[in-house]
mmCIF file of the N, C-alpha and C atoms, coordinates in Angstrom:
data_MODEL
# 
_entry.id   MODEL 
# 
loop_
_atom_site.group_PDB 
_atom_site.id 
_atom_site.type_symbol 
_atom_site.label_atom_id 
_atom_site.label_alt_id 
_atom_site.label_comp_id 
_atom_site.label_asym_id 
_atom_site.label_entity_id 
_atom_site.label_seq_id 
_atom_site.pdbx_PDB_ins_code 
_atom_site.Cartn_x 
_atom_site.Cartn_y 
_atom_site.Cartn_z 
_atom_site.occupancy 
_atom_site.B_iso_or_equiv 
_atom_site.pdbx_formal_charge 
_atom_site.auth_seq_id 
_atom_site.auth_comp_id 
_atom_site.auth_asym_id 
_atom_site.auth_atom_id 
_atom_site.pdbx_PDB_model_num 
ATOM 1   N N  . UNK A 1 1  ? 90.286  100.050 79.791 1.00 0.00 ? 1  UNK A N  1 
ATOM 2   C CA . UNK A 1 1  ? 89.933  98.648  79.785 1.00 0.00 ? 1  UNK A CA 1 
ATOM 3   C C  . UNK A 1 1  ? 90.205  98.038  78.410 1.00 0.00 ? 1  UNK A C  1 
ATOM 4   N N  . UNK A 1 2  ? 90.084  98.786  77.592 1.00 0.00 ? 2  UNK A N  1 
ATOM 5   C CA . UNK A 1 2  ? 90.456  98.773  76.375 1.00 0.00 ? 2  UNK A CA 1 
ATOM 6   C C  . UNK A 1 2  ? 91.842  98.144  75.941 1.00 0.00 ? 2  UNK A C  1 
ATOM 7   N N  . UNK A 1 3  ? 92.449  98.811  76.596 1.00 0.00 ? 3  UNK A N  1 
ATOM 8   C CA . UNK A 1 3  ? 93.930  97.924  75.975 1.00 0.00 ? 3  UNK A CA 1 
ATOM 9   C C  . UNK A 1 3  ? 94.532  97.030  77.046 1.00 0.00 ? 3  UNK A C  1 
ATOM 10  N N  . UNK A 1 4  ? 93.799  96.795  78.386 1.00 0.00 ? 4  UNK A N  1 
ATOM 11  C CA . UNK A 1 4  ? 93.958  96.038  79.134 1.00 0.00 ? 4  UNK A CA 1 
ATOM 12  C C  . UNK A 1 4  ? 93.624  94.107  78.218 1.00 0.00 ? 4  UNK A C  1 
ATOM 13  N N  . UNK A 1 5  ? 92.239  94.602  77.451 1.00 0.00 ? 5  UNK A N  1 
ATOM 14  C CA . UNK A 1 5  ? 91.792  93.515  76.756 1.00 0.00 ? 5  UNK A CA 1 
ATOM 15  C C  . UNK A 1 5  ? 92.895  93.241  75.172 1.00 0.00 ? 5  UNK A C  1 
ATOM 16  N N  . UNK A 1 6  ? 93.000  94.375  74.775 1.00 0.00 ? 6  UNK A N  1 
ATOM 17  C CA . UNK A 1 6  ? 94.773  93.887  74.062 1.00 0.00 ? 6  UNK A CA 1 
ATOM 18  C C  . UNK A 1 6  ? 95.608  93.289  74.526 1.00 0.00 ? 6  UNK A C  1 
ATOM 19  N N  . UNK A 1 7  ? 95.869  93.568  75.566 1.00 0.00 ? 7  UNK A N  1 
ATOM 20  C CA . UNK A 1 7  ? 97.316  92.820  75.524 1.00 0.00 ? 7  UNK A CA 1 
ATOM 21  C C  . UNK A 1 7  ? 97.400  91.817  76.497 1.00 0.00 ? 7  UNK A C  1 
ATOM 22  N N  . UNK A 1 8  ? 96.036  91.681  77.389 1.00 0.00 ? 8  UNK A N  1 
ATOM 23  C CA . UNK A 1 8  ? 95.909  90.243  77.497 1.00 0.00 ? 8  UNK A CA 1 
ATOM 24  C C  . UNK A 1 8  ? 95.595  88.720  76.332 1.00 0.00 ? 8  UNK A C  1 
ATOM 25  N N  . UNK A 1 9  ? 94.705  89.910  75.575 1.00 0.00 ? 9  UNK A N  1 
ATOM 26  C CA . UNK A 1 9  ? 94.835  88.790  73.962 1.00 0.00 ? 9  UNK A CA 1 
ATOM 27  C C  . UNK A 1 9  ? 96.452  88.154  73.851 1.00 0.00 ? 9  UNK A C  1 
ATOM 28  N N  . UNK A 1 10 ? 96.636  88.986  74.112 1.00 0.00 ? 10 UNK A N  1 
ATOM 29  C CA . UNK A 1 10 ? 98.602  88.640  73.549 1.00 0.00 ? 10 UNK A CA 1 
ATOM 30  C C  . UNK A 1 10 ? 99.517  87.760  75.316 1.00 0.00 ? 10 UNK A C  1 
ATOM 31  N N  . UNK A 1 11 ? 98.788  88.136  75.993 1.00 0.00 ? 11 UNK A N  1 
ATOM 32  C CA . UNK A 1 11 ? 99.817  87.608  77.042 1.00 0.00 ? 11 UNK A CA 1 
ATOM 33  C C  . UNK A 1 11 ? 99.377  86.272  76.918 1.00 0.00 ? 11 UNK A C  1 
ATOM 34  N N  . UNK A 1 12 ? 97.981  86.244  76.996 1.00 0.00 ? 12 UNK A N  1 
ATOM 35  C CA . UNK A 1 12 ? 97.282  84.688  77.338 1.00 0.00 ? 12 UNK A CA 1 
ATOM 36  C C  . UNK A 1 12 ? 97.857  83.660  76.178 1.00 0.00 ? 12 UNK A C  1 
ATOM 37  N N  . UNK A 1 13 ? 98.905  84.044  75.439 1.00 0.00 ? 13 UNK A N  1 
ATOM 38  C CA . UNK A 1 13 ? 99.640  82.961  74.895 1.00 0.00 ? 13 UNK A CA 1 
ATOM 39  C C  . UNK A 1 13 ? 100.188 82.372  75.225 1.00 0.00 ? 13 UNK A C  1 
ATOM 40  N N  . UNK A 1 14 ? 100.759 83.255  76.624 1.00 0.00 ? 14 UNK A N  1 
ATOM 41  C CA . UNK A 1 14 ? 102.294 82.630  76.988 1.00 0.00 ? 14 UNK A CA 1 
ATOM 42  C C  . UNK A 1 14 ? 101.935 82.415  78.707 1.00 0.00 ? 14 UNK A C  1 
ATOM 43  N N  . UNK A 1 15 ? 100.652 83.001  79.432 1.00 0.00 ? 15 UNK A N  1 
ATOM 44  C CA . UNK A 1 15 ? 100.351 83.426  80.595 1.00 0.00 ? 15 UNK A CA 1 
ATOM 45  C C  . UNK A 1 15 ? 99.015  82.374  80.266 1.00 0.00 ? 15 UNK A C  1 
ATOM 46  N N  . UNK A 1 16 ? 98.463  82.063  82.160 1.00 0.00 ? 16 UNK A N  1 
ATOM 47  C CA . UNK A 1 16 ? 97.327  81.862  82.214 1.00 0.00 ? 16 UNK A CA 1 
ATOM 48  C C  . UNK A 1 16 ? 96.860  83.113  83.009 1.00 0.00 ? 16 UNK A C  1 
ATOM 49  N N  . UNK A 1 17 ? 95.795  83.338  82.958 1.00 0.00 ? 17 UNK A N  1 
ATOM 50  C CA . UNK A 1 17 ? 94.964  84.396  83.394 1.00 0.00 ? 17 UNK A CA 1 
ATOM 51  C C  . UNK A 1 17 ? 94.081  83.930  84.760 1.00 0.00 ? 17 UNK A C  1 
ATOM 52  N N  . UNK A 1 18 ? 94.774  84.484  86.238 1.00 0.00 ? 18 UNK A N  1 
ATOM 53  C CA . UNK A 1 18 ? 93.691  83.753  86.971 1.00 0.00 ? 18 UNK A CA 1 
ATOM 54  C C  . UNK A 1 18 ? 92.878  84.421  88.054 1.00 0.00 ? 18 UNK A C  1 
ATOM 55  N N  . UNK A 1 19 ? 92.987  86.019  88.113 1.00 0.00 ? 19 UNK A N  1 
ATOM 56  C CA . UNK A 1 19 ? 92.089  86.626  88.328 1.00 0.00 ? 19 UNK A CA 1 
ATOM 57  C C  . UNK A 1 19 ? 92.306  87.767  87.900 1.00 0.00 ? 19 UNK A C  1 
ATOM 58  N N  . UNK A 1 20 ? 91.478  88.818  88.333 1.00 0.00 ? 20 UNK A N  1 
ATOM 59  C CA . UNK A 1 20 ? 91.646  90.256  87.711 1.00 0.00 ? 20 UNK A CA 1 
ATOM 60  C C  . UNK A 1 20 ? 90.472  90.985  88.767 1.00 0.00 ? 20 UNK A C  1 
ATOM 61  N N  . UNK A 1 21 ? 91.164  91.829  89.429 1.00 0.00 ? 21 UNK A N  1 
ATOM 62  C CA . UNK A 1 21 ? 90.675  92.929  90.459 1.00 0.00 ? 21 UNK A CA 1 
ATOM 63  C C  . UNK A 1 21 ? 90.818  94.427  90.093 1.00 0.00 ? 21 UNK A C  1 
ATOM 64  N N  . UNK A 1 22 ? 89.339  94.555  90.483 1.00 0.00 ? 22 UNK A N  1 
ATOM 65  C CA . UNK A 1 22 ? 89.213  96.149  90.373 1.00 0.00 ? 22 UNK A CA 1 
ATOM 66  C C  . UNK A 1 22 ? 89.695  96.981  91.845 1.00 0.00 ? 22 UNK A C  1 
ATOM 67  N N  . UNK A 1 23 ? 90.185  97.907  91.418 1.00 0.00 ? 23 UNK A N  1 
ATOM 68  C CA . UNK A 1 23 ? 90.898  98.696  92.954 1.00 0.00 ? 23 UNK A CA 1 
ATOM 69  C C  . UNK A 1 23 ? 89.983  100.174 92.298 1.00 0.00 ? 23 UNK A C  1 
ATOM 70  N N  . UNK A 1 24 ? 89.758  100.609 93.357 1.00 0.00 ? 24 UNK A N  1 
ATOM 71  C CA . UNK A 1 24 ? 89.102  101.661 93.821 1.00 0.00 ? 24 UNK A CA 1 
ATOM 72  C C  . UNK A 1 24 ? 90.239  102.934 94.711 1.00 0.00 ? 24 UNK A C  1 
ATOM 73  N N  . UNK A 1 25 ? 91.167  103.368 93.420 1.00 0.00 ? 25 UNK A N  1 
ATOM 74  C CA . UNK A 1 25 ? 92.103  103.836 94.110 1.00 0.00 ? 25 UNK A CA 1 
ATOM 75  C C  . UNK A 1 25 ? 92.194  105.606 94.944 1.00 0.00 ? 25 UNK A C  1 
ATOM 76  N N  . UNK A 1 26 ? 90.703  105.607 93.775 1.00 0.00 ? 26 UNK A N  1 
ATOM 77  C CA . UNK A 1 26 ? 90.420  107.382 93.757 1.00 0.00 ? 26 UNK A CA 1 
ATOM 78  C C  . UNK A 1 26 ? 88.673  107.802 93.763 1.00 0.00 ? 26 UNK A C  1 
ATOM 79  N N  . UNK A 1 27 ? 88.363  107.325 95.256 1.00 0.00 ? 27 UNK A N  1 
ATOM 80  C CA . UNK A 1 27 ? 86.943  106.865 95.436 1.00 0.00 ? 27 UNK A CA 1 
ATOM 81  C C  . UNK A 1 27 ? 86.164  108.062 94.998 1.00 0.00 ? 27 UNK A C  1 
ATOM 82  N N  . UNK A 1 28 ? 86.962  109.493 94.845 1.00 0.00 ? 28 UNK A N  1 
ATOM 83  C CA . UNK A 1 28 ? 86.030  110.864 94.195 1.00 0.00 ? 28 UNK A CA 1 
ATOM 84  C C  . UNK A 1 28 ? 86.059  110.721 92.915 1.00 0.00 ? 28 UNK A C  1 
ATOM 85  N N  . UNK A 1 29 ? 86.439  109.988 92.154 1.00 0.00 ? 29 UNK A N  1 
ATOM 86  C CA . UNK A 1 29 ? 86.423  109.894 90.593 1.00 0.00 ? 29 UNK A CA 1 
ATOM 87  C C  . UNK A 1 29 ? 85.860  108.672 90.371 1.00 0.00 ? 29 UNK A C  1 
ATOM 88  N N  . UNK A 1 30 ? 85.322  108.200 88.830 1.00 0.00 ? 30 UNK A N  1 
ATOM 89  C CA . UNK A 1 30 ? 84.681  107.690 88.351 1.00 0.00 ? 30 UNK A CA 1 
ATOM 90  C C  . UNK A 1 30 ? 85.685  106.850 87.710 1.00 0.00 ? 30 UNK A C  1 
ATOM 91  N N  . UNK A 1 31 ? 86.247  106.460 88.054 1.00 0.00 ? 31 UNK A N  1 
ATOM 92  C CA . UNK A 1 31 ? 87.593  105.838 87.784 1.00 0.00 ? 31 UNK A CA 1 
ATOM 93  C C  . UNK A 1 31 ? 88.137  104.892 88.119 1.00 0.00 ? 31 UNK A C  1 
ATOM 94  N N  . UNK A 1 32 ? 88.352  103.276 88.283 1.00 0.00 ? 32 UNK A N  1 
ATOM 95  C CA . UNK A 1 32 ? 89.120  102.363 88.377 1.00 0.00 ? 32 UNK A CA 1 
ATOM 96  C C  . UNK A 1 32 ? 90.604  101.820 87.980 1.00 0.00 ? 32 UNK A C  1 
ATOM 97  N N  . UNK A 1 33 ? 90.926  101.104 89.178 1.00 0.00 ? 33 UNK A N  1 
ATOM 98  C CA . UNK A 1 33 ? 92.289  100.653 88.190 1.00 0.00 ? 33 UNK A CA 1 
ATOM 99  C C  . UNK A 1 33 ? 92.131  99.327  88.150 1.00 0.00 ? 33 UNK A C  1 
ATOM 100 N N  . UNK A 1 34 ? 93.003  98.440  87.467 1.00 0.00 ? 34 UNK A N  1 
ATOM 101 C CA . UNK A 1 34 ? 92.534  96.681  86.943 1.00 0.00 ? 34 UNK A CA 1 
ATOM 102 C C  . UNK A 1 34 ? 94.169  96.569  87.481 1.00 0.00 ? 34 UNK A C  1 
ATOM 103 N N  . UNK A 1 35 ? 93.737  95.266  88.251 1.00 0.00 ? 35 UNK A N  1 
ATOM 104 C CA . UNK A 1 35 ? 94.900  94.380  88.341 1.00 0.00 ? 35 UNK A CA 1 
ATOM 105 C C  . UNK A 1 35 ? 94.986  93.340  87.647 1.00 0.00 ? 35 UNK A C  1 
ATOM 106 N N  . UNK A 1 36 ? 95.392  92.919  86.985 1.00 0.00 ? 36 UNK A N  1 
ATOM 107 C CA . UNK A 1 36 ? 95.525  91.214  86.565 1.00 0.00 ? 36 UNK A CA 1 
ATOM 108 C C  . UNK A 1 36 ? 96.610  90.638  87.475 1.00 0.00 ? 36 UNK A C  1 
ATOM 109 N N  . UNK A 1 37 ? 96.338  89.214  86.982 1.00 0.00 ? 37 UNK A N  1 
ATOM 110 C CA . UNK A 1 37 ? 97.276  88.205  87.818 1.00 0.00 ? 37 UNK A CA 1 
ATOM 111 C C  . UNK A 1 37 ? 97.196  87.254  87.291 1.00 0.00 ? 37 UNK A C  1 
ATOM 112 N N  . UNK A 1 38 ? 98.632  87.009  86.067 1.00 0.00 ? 38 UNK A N  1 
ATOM 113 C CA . UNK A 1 38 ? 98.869  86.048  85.687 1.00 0.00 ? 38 UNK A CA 1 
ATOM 114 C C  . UNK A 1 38 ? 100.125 85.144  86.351 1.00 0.00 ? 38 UNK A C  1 
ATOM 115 N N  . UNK A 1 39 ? 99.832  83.737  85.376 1.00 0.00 ? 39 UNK A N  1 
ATOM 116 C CA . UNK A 1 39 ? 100.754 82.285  85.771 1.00 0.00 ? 39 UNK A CA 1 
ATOM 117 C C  . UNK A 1 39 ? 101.562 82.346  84.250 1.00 0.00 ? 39 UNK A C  1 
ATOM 118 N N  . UNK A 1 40 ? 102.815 81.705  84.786 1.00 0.00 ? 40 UNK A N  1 
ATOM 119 C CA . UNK A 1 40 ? 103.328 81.481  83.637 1.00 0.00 ? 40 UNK A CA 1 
ATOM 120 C C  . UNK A 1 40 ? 103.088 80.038  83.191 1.00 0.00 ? 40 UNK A C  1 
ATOM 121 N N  . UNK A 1 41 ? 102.539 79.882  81.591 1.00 0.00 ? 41 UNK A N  1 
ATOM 122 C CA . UNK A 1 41 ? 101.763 78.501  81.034 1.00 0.00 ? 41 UNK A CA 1 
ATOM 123 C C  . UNK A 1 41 ? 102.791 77.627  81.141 1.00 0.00 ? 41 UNK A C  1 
ATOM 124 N N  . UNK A 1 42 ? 102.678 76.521  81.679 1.00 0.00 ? 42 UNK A N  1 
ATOM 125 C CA . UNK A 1 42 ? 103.632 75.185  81.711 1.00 0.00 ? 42 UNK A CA 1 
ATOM 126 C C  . UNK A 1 42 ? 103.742 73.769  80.576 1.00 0.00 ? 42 UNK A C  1 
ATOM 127 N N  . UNK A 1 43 ? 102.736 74.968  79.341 1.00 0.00 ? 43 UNK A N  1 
ATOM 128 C CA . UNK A 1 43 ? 102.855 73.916  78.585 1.00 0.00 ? 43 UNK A CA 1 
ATOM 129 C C  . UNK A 1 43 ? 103.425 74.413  77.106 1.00 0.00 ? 43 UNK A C  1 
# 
């Protein structure tokens, strides 16, 4: 999650940020994966 929050610091320059989902890909582990879903900024 950690460098998920890096390098959205850095995308959200150029990206808007407009959701972000957790997937549950490996329901025996303690473990998530992150989707983001960015826009490209129009301004």
């Amino acid at each position: 999650m950690a460098s998920l929050k890096r390098d959205l610091k850095e995308l959200t320059k150029t990206y808007n940020l407009e959701k972000i989902y957790l997937v549950d890909m490996f329901p025996k582990t303690n473990k998530v994966e992150t989707v983001a879903i960015l826009t490209l900024n129009k301004n």
